[in-house]
C-alpha positions as CSV (number, residue, x, y, z in Angstrom):
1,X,102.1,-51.1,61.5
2,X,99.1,-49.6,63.0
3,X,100.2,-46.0,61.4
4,X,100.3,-48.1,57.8
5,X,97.1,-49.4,58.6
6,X,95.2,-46.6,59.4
7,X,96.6,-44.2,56.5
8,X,95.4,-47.1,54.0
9,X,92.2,-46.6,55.6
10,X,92.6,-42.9,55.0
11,X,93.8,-43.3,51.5
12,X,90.7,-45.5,50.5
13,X,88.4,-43.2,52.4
14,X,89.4,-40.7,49.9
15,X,89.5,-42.6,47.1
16,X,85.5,-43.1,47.5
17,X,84.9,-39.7,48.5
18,X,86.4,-39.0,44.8
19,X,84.5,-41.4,43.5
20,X,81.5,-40.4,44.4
21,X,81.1,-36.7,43.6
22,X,82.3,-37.4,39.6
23,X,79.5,-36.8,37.6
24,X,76.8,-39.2,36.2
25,X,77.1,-39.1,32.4
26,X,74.4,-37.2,31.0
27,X,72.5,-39.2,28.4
28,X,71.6,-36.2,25.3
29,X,70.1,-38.9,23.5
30,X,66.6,-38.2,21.5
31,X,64.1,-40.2,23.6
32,X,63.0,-42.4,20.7
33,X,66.5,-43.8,21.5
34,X,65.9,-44.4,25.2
35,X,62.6,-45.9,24.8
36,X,64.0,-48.8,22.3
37,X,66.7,-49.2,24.6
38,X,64.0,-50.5,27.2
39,X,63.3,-54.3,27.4
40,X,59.9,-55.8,26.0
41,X,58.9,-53.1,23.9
42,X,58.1,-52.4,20.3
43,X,57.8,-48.4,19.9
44,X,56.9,-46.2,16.7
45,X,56.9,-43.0,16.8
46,X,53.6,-41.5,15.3
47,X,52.4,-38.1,14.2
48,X,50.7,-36.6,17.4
49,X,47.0,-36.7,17.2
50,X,46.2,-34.9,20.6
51,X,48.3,-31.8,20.9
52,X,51.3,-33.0,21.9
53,X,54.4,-32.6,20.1
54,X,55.9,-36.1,20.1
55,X,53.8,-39.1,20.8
56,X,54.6,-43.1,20.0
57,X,52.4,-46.4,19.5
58,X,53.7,-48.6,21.9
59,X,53.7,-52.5,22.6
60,X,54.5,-54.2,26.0
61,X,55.3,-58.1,26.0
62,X,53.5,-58.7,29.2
63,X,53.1,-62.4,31.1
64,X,49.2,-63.6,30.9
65,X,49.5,-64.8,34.4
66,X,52.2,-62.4,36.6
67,X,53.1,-65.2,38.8
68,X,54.5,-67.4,35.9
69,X,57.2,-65.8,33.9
70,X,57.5,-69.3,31.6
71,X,53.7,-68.9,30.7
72,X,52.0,-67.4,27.9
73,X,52.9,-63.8,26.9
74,X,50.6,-60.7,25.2
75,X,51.1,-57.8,23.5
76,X,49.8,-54.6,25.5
77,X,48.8,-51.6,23.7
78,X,50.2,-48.1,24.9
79,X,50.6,-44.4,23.6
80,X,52.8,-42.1,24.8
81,X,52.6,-38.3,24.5
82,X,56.0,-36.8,25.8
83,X,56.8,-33.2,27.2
84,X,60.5,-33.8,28.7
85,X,62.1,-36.8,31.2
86,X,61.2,-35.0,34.1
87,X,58.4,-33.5,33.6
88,X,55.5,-35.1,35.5
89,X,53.9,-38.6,34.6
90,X,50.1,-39.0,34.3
91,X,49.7,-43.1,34.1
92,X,46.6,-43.4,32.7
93,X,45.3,-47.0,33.6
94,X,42.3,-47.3,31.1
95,X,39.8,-50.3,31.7
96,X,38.8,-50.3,28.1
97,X,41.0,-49.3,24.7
98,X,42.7,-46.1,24.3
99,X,43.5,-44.6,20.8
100,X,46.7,-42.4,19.7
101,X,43.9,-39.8,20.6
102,X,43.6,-39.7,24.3
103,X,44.4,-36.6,26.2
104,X,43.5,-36.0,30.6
105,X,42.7,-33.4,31.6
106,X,45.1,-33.8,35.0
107,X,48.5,-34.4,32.2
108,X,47.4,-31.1,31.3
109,X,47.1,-29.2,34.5
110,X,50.6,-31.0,35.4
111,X,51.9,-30.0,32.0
112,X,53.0,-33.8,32.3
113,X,53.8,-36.5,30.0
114,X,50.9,-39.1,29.5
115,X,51.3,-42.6,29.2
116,X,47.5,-44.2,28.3
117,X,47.2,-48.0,28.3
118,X,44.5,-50.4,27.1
119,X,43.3,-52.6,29.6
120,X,44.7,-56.4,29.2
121,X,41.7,-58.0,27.0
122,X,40.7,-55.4,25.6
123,X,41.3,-54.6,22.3
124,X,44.8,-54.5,20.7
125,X,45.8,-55.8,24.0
126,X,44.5,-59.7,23.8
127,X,45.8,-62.7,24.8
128,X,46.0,-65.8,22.2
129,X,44.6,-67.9,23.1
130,X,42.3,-66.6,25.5
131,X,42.3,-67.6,29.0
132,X,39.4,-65.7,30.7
133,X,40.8,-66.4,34.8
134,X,43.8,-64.2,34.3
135,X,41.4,-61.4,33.4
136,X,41.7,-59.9,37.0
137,X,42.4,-56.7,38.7
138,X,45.4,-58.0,40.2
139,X,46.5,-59.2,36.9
140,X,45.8,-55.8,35.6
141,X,47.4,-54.4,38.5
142,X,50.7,-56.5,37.8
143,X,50.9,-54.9,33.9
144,X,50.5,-51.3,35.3
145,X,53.3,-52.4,37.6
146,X,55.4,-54.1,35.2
147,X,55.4,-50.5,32.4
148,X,55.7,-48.4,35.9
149,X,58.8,-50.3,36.7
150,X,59.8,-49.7,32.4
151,X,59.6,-46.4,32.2
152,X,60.6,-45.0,35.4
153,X,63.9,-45.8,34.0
154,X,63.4,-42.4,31.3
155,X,60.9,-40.8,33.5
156,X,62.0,-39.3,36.8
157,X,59.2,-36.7,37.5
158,X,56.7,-37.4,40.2
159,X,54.0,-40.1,38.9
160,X,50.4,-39.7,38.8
161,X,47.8,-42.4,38.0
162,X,44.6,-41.3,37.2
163,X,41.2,-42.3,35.3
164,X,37.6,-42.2,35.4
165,X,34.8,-44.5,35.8
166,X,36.1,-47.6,35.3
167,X,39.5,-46.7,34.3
168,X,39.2,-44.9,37.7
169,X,38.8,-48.0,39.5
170,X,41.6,-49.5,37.7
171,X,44.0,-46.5,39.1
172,X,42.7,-47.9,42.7
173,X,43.2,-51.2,42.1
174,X,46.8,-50.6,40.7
175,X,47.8,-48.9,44.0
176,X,46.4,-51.4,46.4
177,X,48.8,-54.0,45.1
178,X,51.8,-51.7,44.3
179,X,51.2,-49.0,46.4
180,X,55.0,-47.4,45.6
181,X,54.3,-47.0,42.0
182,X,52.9,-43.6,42.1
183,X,53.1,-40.9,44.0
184,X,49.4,-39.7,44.0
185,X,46.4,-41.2,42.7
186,X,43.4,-39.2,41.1
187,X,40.0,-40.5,40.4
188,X,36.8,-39.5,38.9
189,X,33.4,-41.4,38.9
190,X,35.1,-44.2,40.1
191,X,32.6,-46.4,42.4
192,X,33.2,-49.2,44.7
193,X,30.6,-52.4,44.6
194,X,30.4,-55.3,46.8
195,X,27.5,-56.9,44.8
196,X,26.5,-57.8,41.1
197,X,23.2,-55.7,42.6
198,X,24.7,-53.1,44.8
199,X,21.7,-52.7,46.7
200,X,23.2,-48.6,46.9
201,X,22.6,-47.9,43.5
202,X,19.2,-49.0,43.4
203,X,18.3,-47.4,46.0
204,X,19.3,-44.0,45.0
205,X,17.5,-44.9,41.5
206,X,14.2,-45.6,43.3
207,X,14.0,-43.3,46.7
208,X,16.6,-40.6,46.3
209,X,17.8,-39.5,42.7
210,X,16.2,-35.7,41.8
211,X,12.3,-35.8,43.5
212,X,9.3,-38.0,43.5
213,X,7.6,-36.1,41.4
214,X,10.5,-36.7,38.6
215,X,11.3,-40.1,39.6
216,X,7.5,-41.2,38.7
217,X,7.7,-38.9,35.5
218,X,10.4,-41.7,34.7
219,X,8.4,-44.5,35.6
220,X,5.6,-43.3,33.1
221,X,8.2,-42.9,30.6
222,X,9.0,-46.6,30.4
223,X,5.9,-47.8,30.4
224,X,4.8,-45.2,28.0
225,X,7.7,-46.3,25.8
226,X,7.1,-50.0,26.3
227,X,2.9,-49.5,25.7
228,X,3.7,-48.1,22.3
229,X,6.6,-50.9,21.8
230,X,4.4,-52.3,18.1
231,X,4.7,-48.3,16.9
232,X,8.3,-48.1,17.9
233,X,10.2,-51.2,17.1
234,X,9.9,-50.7,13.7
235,X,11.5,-47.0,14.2
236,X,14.3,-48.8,16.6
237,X,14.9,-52.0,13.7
238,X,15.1,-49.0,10.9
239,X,18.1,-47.3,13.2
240,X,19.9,-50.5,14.4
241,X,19.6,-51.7,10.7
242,X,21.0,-48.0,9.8
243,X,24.0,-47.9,12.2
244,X,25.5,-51.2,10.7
245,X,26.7,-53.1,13.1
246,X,24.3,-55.7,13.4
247,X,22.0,-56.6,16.6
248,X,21.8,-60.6,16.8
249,X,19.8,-59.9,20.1
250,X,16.7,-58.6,18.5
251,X,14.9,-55.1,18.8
252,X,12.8,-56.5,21.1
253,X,15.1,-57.4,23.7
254,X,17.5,-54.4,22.8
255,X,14.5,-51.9,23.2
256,X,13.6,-53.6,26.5
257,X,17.1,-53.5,28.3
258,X,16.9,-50.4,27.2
259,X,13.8,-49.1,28.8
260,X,15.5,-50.7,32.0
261,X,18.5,-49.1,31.5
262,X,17.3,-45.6,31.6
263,X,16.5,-44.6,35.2
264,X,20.0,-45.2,35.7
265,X,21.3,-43.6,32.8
266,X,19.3,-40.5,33.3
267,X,21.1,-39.3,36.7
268,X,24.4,-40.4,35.4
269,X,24.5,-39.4,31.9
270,X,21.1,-36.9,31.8
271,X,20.9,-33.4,32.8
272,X,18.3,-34.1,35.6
273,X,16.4,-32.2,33.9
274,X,13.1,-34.2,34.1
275,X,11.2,-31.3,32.1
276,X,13.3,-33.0,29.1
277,X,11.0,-36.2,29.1
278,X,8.4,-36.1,27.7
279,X,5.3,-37.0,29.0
280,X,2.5,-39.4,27.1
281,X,1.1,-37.1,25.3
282,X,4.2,-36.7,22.8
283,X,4.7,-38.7,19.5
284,X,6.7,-42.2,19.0
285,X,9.3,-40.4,17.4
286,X,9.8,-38.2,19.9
287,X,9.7,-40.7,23.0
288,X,12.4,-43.2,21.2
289,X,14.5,-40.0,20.3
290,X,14.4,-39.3,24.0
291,X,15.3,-43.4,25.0
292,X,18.4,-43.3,22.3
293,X,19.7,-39.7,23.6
294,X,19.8,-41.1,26.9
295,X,20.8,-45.0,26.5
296,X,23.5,-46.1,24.6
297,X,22.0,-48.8,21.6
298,X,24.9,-49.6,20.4
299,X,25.8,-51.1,23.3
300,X,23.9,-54.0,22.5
301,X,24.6,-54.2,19.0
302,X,27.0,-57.4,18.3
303,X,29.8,-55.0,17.9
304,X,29.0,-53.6,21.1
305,X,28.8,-57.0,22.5
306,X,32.0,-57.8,21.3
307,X,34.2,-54.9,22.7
308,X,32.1,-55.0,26.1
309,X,32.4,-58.9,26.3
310,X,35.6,-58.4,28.9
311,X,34.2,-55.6,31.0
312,X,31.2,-57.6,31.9
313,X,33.3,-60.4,32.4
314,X,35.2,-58.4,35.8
315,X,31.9,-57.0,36.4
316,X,30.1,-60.3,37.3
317,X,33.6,-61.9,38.8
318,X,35.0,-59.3,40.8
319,X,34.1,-55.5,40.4
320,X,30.4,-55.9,40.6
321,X,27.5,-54.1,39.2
322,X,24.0,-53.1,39.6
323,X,20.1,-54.8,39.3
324,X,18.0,-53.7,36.7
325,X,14.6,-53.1,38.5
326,X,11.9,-54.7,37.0
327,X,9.1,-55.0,39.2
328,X,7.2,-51.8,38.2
329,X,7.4,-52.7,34.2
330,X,6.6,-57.1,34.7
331,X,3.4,-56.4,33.1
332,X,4.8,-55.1,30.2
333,X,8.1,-57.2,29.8
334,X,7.7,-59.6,27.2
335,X,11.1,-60.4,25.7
336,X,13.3,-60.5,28.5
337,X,13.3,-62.9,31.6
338,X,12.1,-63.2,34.7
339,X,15.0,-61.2,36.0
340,X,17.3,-60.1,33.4
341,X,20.9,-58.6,33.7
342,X,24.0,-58.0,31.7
343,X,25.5,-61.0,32.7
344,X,24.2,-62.9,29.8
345,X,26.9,-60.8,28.4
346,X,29.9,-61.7,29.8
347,X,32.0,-64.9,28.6
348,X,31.5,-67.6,30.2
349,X,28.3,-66.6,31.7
350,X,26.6,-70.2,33.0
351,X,29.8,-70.7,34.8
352,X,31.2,-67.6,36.9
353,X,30.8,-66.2,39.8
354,X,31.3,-63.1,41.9
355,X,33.8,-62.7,44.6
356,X,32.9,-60.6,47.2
357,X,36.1,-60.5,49.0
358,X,37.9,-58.7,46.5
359,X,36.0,-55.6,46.7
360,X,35.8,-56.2,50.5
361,X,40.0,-56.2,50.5
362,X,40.3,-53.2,48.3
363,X,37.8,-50.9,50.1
364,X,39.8,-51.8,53.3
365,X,43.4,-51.1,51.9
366,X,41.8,-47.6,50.8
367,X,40.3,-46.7,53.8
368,X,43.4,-47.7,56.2
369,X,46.5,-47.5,54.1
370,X,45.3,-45.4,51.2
371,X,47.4,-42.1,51.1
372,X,47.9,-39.4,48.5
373,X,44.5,-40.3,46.7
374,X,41.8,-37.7,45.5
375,X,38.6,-39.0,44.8
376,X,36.0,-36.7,42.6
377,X,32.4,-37.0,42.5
378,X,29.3,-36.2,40.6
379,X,26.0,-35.6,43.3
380,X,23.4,-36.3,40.6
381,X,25.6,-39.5,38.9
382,X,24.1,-43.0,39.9
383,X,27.5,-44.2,40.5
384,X,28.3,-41.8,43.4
385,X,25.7,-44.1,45.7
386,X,28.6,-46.7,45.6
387,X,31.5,-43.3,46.3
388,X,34.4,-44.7,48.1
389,X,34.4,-43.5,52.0
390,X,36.6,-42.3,53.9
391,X,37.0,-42.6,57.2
392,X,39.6,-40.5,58.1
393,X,42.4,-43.0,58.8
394,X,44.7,-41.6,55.2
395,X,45.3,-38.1,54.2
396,X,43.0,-38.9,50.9
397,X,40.7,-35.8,50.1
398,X,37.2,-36.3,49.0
399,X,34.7,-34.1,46.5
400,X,31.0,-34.5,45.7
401,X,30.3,-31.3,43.1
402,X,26.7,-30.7,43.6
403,X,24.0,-31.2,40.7
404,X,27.3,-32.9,38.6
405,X,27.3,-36.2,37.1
406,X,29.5,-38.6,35.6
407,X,31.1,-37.0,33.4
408,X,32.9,-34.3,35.8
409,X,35.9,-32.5,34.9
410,X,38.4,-31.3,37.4
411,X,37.4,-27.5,36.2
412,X,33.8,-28.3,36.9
413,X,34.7,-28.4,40.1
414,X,33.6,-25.3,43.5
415,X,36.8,-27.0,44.9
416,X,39.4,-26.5,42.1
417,X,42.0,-24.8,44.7
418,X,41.7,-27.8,46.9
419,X,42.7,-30.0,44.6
420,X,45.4,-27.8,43.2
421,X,46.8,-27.4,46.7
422,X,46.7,-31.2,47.5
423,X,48.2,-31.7,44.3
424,X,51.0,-29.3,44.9
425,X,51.8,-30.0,48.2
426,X,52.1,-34.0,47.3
427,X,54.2,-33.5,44.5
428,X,56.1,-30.7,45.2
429,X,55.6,-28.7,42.2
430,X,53.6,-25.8,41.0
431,X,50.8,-26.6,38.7
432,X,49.5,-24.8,35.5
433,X,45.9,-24.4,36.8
434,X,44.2,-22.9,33.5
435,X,40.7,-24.7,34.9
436,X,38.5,-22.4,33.0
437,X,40.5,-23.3,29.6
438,X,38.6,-26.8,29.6
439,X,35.0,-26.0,29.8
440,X,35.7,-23.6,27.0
441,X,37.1,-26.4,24.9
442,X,35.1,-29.2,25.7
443,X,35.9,-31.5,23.0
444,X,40.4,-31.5,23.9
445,X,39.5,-34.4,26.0
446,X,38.1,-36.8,23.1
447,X,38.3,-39.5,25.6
448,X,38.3,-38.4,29.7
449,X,36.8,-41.9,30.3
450,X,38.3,-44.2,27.7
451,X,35.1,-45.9,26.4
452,X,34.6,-46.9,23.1
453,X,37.7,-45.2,22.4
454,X,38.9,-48.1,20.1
455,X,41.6,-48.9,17.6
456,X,40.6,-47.4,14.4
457,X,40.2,-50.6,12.5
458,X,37.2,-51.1,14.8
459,X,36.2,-47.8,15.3
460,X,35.7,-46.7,11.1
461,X,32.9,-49.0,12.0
462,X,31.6,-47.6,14.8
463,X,30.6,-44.3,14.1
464,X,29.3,-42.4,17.4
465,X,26.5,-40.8,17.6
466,X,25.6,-39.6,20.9
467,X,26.7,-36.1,21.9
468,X,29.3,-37.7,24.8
469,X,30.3,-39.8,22.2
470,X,31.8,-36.7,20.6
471,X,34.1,-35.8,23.3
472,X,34.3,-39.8,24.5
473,X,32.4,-39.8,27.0
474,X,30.9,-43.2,27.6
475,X,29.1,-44.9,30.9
476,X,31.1,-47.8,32.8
């Protein structure tokens, strides 16, 4: 009996063995086939409009509030460029709108597929009706999760989730609450604030950005601009009046958050180059030409209001932002406040808050727990006062280019090899590092930090006119 017994044990033994070495079917299907086959989508292939060779519009049915699959649902807006199933995939976790246009730098490098999503609110991707609480980064988080979870399905190269600026925060936030999604993380620009007036950020504005002798250049500049404000507001109304998309604020307050504006906007967006301002001496023309190079009008246009209307709404409840300093222009100010910010811009403005503890919990989790991340940073950019720090506790890599600001590419970078060696060694491949090819063709990456790059129903009228506009380069 025991014999019997043990030579059914044998038998079954090597009916598993059996088992388990017959091949997995290979699936030779095209892949617009395996992406319908996947739940919760709606996908159309489109003709490729950034390089690739195949690229398709997709829609995600995603919960409005995670915790609560009976709830209300949304449609989230995706594209997807595809190279092959196991190639590399670059997530791309936007915090604004993407368009069928958007192309990293990093999918490039990787010779990776890129999946770019809009940001849950923002356009193409809104909830009906809208319920502003459930516009959170763990929210956010939970819909990068949810189309990680989709497509690893097709996708079974290492995954990389990456952005800039704000979209770059949104990468961080994603893998502080999944932190398995992804194999690496890559950032660029992307700040950490614990305050609606990061004290950081004004300080570098006021006592640290280029020299004294520039920084007080600046402050003449805005009172210059704001002595001569009868001469220029007619200039400004004739633009704002010419771009079309209507300014319900009124030139006077756009020209004076404006004038507040552009300290900041000078390190992160400027060259530094304080010889470029020009001094009092110079014509009204050529002071307001200066201000509108430099600051973004359109911004506060009511089309500008409109698509920013959810970014300042996580900016004044949980990701924070910075003060607009005043105190050197109050005898000039006429429109605006006592102490004016953006927060007039956000919904529900008389009625939020700010959190601090979110902030608090993220910088924590990234400091103790958060492996495979590379943050990249401009020295001259505003936003590199508020840099993420590390404190040696993860393997996470760190890079401040010198005299660099926002808008920093990986081949901009003294360190490229660094980060190709990180990158190599965490994924376990060998990357096609053509660095030089990008600052030769600037323009390829029509949208490195995802702003204002909109649906085209919104953006035929919303013509860009500043020069980052033209490779989509836009502030947080």
């Amino acid at each position: 009996m025991k014999k019997i017994y043990l030579l059914a044990i044998f038998m079954l033994c090597l009916f598993c063995s059996k088992k388990s070495v017959e091949p997995v079917p290979v699936d030779n299907r095209d892949i617009l086939e395996k992406l319908g086959d996947l739940e919760g989508i709606e996908v159309t292939e489109i003709s490729p409009q950034n390089g690739y060779e195949r690229q398709f519009e997709i829609d995600i049915i995603q919960p409005v509030d995670h915790s609560n699959s009976t709830g209300a649902f949304f449609k989230q807006r995706m594209y997807l460029s595809h190279v092959n199933e196991t190639a590399p995939m670059v997530l791309s976790t936007s915090g604004y709108s993407v368009s069928a246009r958007h192309r990293a730098e990093l999918a490039d490098i990787l010779n990776a597929n890129l999946l770019a999503v809009t940001h849950r609110y923002m356009e193409e991707s809104v909830p009906n009706p809208i319920d502003w609480q459930y516009l959170n980064i763990e929210q956010a988080a939970g819909d990068h999760h949810s189309i990680t979870t989709l497509f690893r399905q097709i996708y079974s190269g290492p995954w990389i989730n990456w952005g800039g600026s704000k979209s770059g925060q949104t990468a961080l936030f994603h893998r502080r609450f999944y932190p398995d999604d992804v194999d690496v993380t890559m950032v660029m620009s992307a700040p950490l604030l614990f305050n609606t007036t990061d004290p950081r950020l004004e300080n570098y504005v006021k006592n640290e950005a280029g020299n004294e002798s520039c920084r007080n250049k600046i402050i003449q500049f805005q009172r210059t601009i704001l002595k001569n404000r009868q001469e220029i507001l007619p200039i400004l109304e004739s633009h704002l009046v010419s771009l079309g998309y209507g300014y319900s604020l009124g030139e006077e307050i756009i020209l004076e958050y404006m004038v507040l504006e552009f300290p900041f906007y000078f390190w992160s967006f400027g060259s530094g180059d304080c010889s470029t301002i020009p001094d009092s001496t110079a014509s009204v023309p050529e002071q307001l030409s200066q201000l509108l190079n430099i600051v973004n009008v359109v911004e506060y246009t009511d089309v500008g209001n409109q698509y920013y209307k959810p970014v300042y709404y996580q900016l004044y409840t949980e990701i924070g932002y910075y003060r607009l300093i005043t105190e050197h222009l109050q005898d000039l100010l006429t429109a605006l406040p006592q102490n004016p910010s953006h927060k007039v811009f956000a919904p529900n403005s008389n009625t939020i808050s700010f959190n601090p503890a979110i902030m608090q919990d993220i910088n924590i989790w990234l400091q103790t727990a958060g492996n495979n991340i590379i943050y990249v940073y401009g020295e001259q950019d505003s936003w590199t006062a508020a840099a993420v720090e590390l404190t040696g506790q993860t393997n996470a890599i760190k890079i401040v280019q010198p005299n660099a600001n926002h808008f920093l590419r990986i081949s901009d970078l003294d360190e490229q090899q660094l980060v190709y060696e990180t990158l190599e060694n965490w994924l376990e491949l060998e990357l096609n590092k053509r660095g030089p090819v990008y600052r030769a063709n600037p323009g390829i990456y029509n949208n490195f930090y995802d702003l204002f790059v909109m649906p085209e129903k919104v953006k035929n009228k919303f013509q860009i006119f500043r020069k980052y506009h033209s490779v989509g380069l836009e502030p947080i």
